[in-house]
N, C-alpha and C positions, 0 to 999 in steps of 0.2 A: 552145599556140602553138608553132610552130616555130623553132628557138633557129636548127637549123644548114640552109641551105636546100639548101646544097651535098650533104649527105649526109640530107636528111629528118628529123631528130631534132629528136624534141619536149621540152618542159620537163618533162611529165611522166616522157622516158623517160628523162629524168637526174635525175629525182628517186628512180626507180625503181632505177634503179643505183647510188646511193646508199642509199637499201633493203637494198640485196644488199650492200653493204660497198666500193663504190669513195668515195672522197675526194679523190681530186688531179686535176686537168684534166689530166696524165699519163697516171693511168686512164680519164679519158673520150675522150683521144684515142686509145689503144691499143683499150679496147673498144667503141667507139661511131662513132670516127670521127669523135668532133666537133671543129673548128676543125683539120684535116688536108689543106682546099682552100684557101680564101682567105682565108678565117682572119677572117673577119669578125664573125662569131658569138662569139670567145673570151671576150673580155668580161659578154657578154650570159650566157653557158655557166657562167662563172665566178663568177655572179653568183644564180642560179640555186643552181648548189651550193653556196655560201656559205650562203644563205638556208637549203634544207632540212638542210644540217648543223644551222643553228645551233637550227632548230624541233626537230628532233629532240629528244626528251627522255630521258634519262639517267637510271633508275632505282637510288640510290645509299644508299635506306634505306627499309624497308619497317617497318610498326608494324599491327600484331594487335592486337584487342582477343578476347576469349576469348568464345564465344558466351554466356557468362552475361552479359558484360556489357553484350551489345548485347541 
């Protein structure tokens, strides 16, 4: 879906740049250009990146088991 109409930007291309390591609607409006016309979309934008921050998963302990025991 299109978050920003003003400049084109989809959900998916702000998920993608949260992907690549942007986090702050700072960085989405610096490299995307989103909510930098009317601003209407910020919410929508910000809402969005909340979301796939927070799906994001965080790998924080890994556990092996040794091929004999599987």
């Amino acid at each position: 879906m299109i978050v920003c109409v003003c400049n084109n930007i989809s959900d998916r291309e702000i998920r993608q740049a949260v992907d690549l390591g942007l986090s702050t609607m700072a960085e989405l409006r610096e490299d995307l250009g989103v909510a930098t016309c009317c601003g209407k979309c910020a919410s929508c934008a910000k809402q969005v990146l909340r979301e796939h921050i927070k799906s994001k998963t965080t790998v924080t302990e890994l556990s092996f088991r040794s091929i004999q025991e599987a």
